[in-house]
N, C-alpha and C positions, 0 to 999 in steps of 0.2 A: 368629521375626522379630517385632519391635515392632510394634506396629498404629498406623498415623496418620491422621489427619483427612485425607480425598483430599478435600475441598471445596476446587476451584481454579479456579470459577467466577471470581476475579478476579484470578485469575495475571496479574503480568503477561511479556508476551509477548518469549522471548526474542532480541535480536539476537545472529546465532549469525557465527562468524569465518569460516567456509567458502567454501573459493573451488568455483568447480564443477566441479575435478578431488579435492577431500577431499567434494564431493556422492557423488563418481561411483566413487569407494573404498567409500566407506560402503555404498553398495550394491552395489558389489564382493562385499563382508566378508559382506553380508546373502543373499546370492545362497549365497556358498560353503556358509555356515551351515545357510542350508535344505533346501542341498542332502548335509549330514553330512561337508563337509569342513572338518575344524573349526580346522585346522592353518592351511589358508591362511586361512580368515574370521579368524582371529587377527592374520595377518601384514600381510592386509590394513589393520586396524582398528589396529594400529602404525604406519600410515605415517603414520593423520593422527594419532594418539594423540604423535610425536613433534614436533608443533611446534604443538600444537592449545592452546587456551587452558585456563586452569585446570578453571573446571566443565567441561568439553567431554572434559578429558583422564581425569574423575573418572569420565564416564556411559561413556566410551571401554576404559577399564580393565574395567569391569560387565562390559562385553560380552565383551570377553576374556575374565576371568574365568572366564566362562559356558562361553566355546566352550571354553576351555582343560579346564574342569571334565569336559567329553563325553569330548576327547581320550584324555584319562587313563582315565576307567573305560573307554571302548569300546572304544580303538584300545591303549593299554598297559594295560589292566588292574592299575592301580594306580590303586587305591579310597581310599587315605589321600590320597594327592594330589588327586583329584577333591573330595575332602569338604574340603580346606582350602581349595583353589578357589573351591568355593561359599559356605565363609564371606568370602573376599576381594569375589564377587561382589556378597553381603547388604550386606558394611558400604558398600559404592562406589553400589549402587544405590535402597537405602531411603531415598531423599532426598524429600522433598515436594519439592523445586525439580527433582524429572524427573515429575510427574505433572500430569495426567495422560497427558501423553509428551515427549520429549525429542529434537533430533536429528530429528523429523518419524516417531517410532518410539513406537508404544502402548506404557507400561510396565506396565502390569497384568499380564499375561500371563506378563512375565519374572519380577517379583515373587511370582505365584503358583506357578511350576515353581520358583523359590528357595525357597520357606515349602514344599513342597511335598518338594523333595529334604534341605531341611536334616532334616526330622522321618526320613527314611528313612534319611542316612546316622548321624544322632545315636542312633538303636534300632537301629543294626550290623543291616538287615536288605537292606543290598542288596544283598549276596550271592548271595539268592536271588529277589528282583525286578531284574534289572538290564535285562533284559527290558522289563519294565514301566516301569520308570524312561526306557530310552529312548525308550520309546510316548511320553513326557508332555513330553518334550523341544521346545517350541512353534515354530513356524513366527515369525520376526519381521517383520511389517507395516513396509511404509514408504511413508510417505503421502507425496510428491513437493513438497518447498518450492512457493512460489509462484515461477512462472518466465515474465514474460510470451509469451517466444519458441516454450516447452513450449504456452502455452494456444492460441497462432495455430496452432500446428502440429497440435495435437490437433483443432480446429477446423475447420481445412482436411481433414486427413481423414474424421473425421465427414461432411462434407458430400459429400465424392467418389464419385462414381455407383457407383464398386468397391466404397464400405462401403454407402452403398444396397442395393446388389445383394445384396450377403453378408446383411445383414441381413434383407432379406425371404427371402431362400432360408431362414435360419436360423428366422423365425419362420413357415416352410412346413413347418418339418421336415425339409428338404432340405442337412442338415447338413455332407453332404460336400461339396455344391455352394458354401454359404458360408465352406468351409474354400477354398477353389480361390479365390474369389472376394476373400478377404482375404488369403490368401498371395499374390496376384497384385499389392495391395496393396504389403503388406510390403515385396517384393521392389524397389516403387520409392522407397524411402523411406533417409533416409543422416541424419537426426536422432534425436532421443530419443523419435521415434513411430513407430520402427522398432516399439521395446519395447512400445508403444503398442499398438499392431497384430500385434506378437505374440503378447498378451493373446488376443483376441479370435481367430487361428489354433487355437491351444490349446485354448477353450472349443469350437470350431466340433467340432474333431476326436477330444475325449471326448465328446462326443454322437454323433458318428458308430458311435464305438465300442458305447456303450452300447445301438444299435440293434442290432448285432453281436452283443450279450451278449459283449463282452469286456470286461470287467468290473475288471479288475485295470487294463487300458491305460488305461481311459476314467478311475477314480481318480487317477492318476499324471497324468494331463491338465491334469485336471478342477482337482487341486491347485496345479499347475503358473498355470493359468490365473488362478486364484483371488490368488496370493499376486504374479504380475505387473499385475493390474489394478487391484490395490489400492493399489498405488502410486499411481495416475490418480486413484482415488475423487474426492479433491476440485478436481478440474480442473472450473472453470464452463464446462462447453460445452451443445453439443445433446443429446447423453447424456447420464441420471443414470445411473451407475455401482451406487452399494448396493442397489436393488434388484436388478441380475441377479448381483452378488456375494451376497446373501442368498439368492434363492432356488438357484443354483448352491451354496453350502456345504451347504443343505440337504438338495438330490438326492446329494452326496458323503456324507454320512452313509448313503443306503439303497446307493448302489452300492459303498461299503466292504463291509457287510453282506452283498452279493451275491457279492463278489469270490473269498471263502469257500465259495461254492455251487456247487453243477451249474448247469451251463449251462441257464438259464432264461431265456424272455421276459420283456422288462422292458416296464414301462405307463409312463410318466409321471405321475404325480399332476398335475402344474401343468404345462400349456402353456408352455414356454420361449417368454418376446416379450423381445425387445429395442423401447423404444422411443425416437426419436429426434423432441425439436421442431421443426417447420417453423418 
């Protein structure tokens, strides 16, 4: 893959066609995808791929691509189709006009598992890493357009005595308590902070786990949680979000590691706090 200049400190900033049912697809596709259903994150990313504007249907294709390229080596095991995939992926996605993201979607990451699977299927060895190949298969980020109605709603929550509550339970260590206390939440909620508040269920209930030492649930959570409130990151409310998504991907590194082990007491390094501005 060609190497380009990523200095796009003065991109300028695109107006994208999306109405917010081709938002609400896109992360559809995005949803199937991380979850290794590659077929529908495809079919998904065709509904808006067929009426979508020209670059939009260029980054749309990428994606496809992508999914399409898993399809083939994982689910049919046909390895020539997956490798010509990924070169359709290269030419659609090495654009500087998607960096450094597109669509409200980090492209570093896609570009590095492209550069990364092109050298593997070009030396005929994935054969015998395909394994491996599917491990590096990335999660895709998506960072939530600006949405005034999205930031009232995230706000209003934040400030509700139920995310209160959840949240000092959660930074007592009383994890199951803030999982109760946010599901409780959730449950009254009929917007886009249902998903919201979803996030923050999921984070609650892989820390509960990992008191458990269940160690594999709490992973599965933990990622779950991570790749739902990332979406939010840059929502201006009373939460700042990247720090408890940093230090959360961090503790997913050592309870991967665990998940592998005998059942062992697990310590905390770093005090889980959420904090929120009065």
């Amino acid at each position: 893959m060609k190497k380009k200049n990523n200095d796009n400190q003065n991109k300028v900033p695109v107006d994208y066609s999306f109405s917010s049912e081709d938002w609400e697809e896109l992360e559809r596709g995005i949803s199937y995808f991380n979850s290794g259903q590659y077929q529908h994150a495809y079919e998904a990313w065709e509904l808006i791929w067929e009426h979508s504007a020209k670059i939009e249907r260029k980054f749309l294709r990428g994606l496809m691509e992508i999914s399409s390229s898993c399809q083939k080596a994982l689910n049919r095991h046909d390895l020539i189709g997956a490798q010509q995939s990924i070169e359709k992926a290269v030419e659609k996605l090495d654009d500087e006009k998607f960096l450094p993201e597109f669509l409200s979607v980090p492209v570093k990451p896609l570009l590095e598992f492209l550069d990364y699977s092109s050298g593997i299927f070009d030396q005929d060895r994935i054969n015998g890493s395909l394994e491996v190949w599917r491990s590096r298969i990335p999660k895709i980020h998506f960072h939530k357009p600006s949405n005034p109605d999205l930031l009232v709603e995230v706000c209003e929550i934040t400030r509700s005595e139920l995310f209160k509550s959840g949240t000092k339970h959660f930074n007592q260590g009383y994890f199951w308590e803030a999982h109760e206390a946010w599901e409780e939440l959730w449950r009254e909620q009929i917007g886009e902070g249902k998903h919201f508040i979803e996030g923050f269920v999921q984070l609650a209930e892989g820390y509960h786990f990992i008191k458990g030492s269940k160690f594999s649930s709490a992973a599965y959570l933990l990622e779950k949680a991570i790749v739902t409130l990332r979406g939010f990151e840059r929502i201006d409310c009373s939460l700042t979000i990247s720090p408890l998504l940093n230090d959360t991907s961090e503790l997913l590194q050592s309870v991967r590691f665990l998940s592998s082990q005998q059942k062992v007491p697990f310590k905390f390094s770093k005090k889980p706090l959420i904090t929120i501005d009065s």
